[in-house]
N, C-alpha and C positions, 0 to 999 in steps of 0.2 A: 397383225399383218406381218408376221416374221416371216414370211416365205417370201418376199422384195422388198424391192424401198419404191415407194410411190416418187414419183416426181410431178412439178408444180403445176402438170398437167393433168394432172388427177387420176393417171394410170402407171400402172407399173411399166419401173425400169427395167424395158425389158434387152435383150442381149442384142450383138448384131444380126446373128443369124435370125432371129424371131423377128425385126423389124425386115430383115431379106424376105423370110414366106410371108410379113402378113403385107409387102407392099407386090409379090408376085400376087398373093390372091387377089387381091384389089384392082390391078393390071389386067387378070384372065377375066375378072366379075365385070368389070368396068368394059369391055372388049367383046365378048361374047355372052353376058347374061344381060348386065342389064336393057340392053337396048331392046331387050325380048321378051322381058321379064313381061310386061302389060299384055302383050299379045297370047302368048302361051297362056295365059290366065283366061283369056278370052274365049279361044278358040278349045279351051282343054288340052291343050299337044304336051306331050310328055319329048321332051327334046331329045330322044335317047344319044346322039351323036354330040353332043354339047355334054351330057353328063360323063359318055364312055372319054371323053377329052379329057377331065380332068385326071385323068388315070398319067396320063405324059408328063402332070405333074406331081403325083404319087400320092395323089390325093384318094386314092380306091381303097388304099393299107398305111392310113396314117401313122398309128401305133404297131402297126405288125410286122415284126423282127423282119431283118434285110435278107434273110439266107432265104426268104419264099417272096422275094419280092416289094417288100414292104417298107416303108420310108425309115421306120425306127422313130419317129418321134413324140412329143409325151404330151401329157395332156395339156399340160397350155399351148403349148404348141396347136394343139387342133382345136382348143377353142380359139384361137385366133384367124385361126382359116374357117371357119364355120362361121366366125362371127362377121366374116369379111366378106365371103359369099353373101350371108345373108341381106346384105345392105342393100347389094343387087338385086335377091329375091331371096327371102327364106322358105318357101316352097323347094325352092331348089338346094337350099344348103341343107335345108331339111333330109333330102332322100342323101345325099351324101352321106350325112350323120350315120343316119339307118343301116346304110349300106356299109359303114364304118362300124357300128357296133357287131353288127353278126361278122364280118372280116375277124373283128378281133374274139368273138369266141371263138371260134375254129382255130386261131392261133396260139391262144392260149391255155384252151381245153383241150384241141386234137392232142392226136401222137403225131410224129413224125410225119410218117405214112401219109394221112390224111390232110397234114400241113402241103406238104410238098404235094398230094392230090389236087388240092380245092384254093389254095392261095394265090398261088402263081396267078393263073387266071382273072381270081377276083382283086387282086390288089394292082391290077395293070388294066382293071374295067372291062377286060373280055366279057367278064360274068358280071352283069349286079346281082345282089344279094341283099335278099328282104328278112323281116327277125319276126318270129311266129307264137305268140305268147297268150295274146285275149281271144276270146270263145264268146262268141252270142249273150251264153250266161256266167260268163266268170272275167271281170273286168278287173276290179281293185281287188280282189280277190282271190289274185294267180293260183293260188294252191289250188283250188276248187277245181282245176281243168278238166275236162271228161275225155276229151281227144287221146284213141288209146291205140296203142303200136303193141304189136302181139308176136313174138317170137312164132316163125313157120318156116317150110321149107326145109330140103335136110340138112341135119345137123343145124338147124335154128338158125339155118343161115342168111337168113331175112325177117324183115318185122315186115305185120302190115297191120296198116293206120284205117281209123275211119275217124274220123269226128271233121271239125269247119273250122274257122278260125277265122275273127272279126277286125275289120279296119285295118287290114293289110295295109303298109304304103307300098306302091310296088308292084302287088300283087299282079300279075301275069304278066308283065314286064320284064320282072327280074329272073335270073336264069336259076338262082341258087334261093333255097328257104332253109332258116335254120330253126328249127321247129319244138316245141317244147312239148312233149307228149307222156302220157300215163301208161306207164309198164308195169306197176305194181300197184303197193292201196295206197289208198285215199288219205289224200294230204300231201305236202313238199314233199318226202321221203319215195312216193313213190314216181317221183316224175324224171324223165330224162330225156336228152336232146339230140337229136339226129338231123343230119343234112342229107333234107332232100332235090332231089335236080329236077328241074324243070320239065323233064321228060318222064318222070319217073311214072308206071302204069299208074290211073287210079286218081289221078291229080289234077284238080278242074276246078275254075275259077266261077263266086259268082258276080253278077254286071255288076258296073263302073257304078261308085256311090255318088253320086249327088249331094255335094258338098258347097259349106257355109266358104269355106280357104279351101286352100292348097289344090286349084284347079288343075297347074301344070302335071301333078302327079295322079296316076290313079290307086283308088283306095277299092278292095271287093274284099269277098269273101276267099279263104282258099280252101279247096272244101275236099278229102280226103275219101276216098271210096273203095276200099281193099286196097290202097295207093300202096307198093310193094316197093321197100327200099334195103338193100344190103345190108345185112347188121355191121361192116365194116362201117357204114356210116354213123355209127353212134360213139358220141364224144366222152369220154371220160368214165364211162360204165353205167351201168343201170342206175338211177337215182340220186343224177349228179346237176339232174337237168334244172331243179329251180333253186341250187345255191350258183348255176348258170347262171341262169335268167337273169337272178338280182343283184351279182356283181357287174353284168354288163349295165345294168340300170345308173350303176354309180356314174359312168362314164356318159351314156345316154343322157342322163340327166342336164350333165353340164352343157353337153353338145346341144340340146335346144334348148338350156336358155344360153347359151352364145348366140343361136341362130334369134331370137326375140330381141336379144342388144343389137343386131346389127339391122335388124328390120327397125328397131325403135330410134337408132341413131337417124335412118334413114328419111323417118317421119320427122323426125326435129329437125333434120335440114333441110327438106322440104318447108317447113314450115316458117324456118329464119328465112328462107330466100321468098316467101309470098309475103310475109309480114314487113318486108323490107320495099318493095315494087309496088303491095296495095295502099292507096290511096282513102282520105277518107278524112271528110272534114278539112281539109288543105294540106294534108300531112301524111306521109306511112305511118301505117296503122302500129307501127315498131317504136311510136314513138310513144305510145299513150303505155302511162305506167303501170297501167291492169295487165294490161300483154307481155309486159315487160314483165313482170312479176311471174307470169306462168311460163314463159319460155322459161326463166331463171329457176324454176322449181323443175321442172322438167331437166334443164343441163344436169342438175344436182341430183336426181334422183336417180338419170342415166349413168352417171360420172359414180354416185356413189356402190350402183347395182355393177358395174364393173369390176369397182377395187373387189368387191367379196366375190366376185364371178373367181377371179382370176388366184383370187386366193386358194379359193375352195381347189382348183385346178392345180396349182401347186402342193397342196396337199395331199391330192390324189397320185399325183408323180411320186410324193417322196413315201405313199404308202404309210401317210399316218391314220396310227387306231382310230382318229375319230374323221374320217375322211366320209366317210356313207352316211355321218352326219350330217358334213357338209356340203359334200354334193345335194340333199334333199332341201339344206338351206337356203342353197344357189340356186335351185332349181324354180321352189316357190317366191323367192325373193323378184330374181330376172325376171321372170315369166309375167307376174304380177305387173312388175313395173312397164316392160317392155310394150304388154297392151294397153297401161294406162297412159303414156308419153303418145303409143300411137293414137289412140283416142285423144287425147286433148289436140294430137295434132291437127285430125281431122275438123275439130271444133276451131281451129285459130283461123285454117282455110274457111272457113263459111262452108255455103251453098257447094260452091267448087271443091272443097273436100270431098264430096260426096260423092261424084263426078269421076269416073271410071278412069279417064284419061289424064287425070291429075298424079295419080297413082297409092294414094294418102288410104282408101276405103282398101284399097285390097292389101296393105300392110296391116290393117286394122282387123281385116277378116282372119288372113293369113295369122297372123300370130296369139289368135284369141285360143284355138287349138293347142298351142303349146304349155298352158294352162291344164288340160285334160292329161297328154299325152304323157306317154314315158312317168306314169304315175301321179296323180292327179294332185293338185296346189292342197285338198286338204288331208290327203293320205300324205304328202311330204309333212305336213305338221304334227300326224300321228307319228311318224319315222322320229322327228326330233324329240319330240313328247317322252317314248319310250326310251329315247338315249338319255334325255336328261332324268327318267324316273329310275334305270337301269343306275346310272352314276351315282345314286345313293342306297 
């Protein structure tokens, strides 16, 4: 843990300004999500005027240099704002992330040009911005993609796309898609990324999916049909598009499982404040030492999926070699825990866990996803596997 010094509260010491953003996000989460959070779950509503919000507080371009708009700040930094929305709703800190990982390829990969085109907008929440990667048939598998962009138009002065692309979050919501497409052969080498806009000919969404979590946001198809996009839209040149992908992953990664921490925090204190009020046998139920024992395994397992969250996060700042290792250890580590703290929360509540207006099932639901997502708990153990087989 050389990247802080933990303090007796089981988290890192973190600086003044990083306890400034994570008790602003707490403030804005606490104010305008969570009061909402169950309802929107309910109803399906995608809040768009509550998400374009946080844009006022640079929440749209967390990482993305200041000269396009963008807050400048680093990855512990946004997993702490992520993990703080999340508490509220991770559904919702969720599309943030999202919308946060495609921001920072276009800042990172564009030129200039394309910087100062497409940022501005998106890092002030004018524009959301969704990240376009899995295909019907290629999931863990990103290289396989078949979605193909074809140089036309004179002088090549446009690509156009056909293929679909699966489990959009976003998806016809957001204004901007940054999309990972095949321009060349088969395999990584020949893939590359383009931002396509919301209006662009050709570009059609299919219906809202019918989901286990994440009701607040919709998830479809985004499905490409000659869909005609400028070749000035393509980022970094021809077949740059899936050493793209997988650096934005490194960051992704962290950013849902901060979002699982802060939903799983959320479930344990739900769970301390019912085990403390329920009654049972003449006594709160907080008092019998079997409860006591799993709250206590639960703090420690939330507390200890922290210190290596934030670690792995500081790693990723300081751009060390083995950082894409860590990020995929933080990833499967959080993720894992963050559904299992919520599940046993639900099981401390009883009956009443279960119970929509409790709010316990749909943190349960909501973060069981993040397990799958942004590369799945057992492809992060292939990721580590081959780093520790590559280190000899």
């Amino acid at each position: 843990m050389d990247a802080a010094v933990a303090d007796t509260a089981g988290q890192f010491e973190l600086n003044e300004d990083q306890r400034a953003i994570q008790e602003m996000t707490r403030a804005f989460a606490a104010e305008r999500v969570a009061p909402h959070a169950l309802e929107w779950d309910k109803a399906r509503h995608f809040p768009d005027d509550v998400i374009r919000a946080t844009g006022e507080l640079g929440f749209g371009g967390i990482y993305v240099k200041d000269d396009v708009g963008g807050s400048g700040l680093g990855r512990l930094d946004a997993v702490l704002i992520f993990e703080a929305l999340a508490a509220a709703d991770p559904a919702f800190s969720s599309f943030i992330s999202i919308h946060n990982m495609a921001a920072w390829m276009i800042d990172r990969f564009g030129d200039d040009a394309q910087r100062q085109r497409f940022l501005p907008d998106i890092a002030s929440m004018r524009q959301l911005a969704s990240y376009c990667l899995t295909e019907p048939s290629s999931g863990s598998d990103a290289a396989a993609l078949k979605t193909k962009a074809v140089r036309a138009g004179g002088n090549g002065s446009d690509y156009v796309l056909n293929g679909a692309k699966q489990f959009i979050s976003g998806a016809g919501a957001s204004d901007v898609y940054v999309v990972m497409a095949r321009t060349g052969e088969d395999g990584p080498k020949g893939i590359s990324t383009l931002v396509v806009p919301k209006d662009a000919p050709g570009l059609s969404f299919g219906a809202v999916e019918n989901k286990m979590g994440w009701h607040m946001q919709p998830t479809r198809q985004v499905i490409f049909e000659d869909c005609k996009v400028p070749a000035e839209n393509l980022l970094s040149g021809e077949g740059r598009g899936f050493s793209i992908a997988m650096a934005g992953l490194d960051g992704g990664r962290l950013n849902i499982a901060a979002c699982s921490l802060g939903g799983a925090q959320s479930a344990l204190d739900k769970a301390l404040a019912y085990t403390a009020e329920r009654k049972a046998f003449g006594q709160a139920i907080n008092q019998f030492q079997a409860l006591q024992f799993k709250l206590a395994d639960m703090e420690t397992e939330l507390q200890a999926a922290r210190l290596f969250l934030y670690a792995a996060a500081s790693r990723l700042d300081r751009k060390a070699p083995d950082a894409s290792k860590w990020s995929a250890m933080a990833k499967r580590l959080v993720t894992d825990t963050g559904f299992a703290v919520a599940n046993d929360a639900l099981q401390l509540l009883g009956g009443y866990g279960y119970l929509h207006d409790y709010g316990v099932e749909k943190l349960v639901r909501d973060l069981r996803v993040h397990q799958i997502l942004e590369g799945t708990n057992e492809i992060m153990r292939v990721i580590v596997a081959r780093h520790l087989i590559g280190r000899q």
